[in-house]
N, C-alpha and C positions, 0 to 999 in steps of 0.2 A: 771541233767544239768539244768541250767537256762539260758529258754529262753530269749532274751533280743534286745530292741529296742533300737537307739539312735536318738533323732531328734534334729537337731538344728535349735534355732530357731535366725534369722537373715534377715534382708533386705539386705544389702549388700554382706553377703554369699551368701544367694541366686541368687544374680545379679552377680554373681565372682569377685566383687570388692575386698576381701580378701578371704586367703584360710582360713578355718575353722581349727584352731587348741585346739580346745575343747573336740571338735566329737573322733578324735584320742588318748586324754587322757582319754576319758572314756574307749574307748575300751579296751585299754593297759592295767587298772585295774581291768576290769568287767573279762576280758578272763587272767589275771593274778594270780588274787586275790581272785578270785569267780569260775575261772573255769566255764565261763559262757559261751555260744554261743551266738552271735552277728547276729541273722538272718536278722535284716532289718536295716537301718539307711538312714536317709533323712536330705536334711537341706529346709527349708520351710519361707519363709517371716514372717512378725511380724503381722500376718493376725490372730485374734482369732478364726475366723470360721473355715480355714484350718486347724489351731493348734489343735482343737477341733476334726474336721473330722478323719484327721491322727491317731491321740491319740484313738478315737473311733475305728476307719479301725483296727489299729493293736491291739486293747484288745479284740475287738467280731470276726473279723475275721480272724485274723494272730493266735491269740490265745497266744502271748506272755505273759510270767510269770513277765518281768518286761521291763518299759520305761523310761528309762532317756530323760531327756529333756537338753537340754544346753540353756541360755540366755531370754533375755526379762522377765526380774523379778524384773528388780530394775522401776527407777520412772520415767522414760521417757515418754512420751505423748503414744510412740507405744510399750512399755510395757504389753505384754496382755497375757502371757504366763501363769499367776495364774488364770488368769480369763477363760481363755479357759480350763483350767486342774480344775477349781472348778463345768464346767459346764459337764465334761462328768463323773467326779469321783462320787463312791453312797456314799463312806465312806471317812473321813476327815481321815490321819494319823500323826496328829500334833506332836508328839512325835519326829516323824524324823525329820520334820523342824525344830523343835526347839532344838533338841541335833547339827544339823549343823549351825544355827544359832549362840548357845550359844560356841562352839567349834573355830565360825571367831572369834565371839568377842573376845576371846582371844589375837588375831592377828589380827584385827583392830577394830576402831568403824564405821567403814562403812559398818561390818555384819548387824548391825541392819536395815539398809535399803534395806535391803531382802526380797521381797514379795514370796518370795518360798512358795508352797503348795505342800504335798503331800497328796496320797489318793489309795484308788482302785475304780477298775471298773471290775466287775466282781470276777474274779481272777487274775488279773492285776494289780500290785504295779506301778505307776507311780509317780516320784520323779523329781519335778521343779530342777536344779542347777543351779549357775550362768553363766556368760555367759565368764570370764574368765580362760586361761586354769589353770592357780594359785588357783585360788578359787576353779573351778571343781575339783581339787584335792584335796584338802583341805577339802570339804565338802562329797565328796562319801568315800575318807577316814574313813570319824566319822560316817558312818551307814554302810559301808561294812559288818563290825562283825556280826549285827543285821538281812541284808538280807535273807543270807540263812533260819534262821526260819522264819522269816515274809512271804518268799515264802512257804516256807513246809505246814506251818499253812492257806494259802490262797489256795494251792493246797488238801486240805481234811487231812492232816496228821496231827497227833499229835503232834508230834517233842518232847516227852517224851524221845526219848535217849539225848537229850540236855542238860537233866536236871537228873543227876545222885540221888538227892536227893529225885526226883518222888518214891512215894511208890503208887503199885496198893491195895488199901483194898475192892479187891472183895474177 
């Protein structure tokens, strides 16, 4: 099972100026797609410090396997979502950005103005997405496949049954 957080990040959400229809797309995927459990979910202002804390609270203390994030990625002044996930993550996992990245472009040129980061923190996969529920699909779509080992391999496993062409030469 993969454990799994959702935070969205929002000024107006937070304030219940609109209801948050992102948070519910991930979920529908992650416990769909993934067979994943959904232990926590928050939605949190466009504050980097909170962003930061949160992201930190659930990787060291919640002990979650993986954190979606939804919004504050593109280029608004309160935009701070990549910068609060570059300040708690130890390792960069630019691969996923950029296969969801190069996946929007596809489907428009406004992917490129993407500031998504991914990374870990501990053994914690946390994955920037954007802040639309079109896009959030779109984008946890193009790495779903890839989770499950990217968590097996941050959880101590090999993930050698994944790979039928693994030969052990001991």
């Amino acid at each position: 099972m993969i454990h799994t957080g959702i935070l969205t990040v929002s000024d107006r959400g937070y304030h219940g100026e609109y209801r948050d229809l992102s948070g519910p797309v991930i979920r529908k995927l992650v416990t769909e797609q993934l067979g994943a459990i959904v232990e926590v979910e928050a939605i949190v202002p466009d504050e980097q410090l909170l962003i930061a804390e949160t992201l930190m609270t659930w990787a060291d203390e919640v002990g979650l396997d993986l954190v979606l994030t939804t919004g504050g990625t593109g280029f608004a002044p309160r935009d701070v979502t990549p910068e609060a996930t570059r300040h708690v993550i130890e390792r960069e996992t630019p691969g996923l950005a950029e296969a969801m990245r190069a996946a929007s472009l596809e489907i428009t040129p406004h992917a490129m103005l993407s500031r998504a980061v991914t990374g870990i923190r501990g053994q914690t996969l946390i994955v920037n997405l954007p802040g639309s529920p079109k896009a959030v699909r779109e984008n946890l779509e193009t790495i779903l496949p890839a989770l499950p080992h990217a968590i097996e391999l941050l959880q101590g496993r090999t993930g050698t049954d994944r790979h039928p062409d693994f030969e052990d030469n001991d």
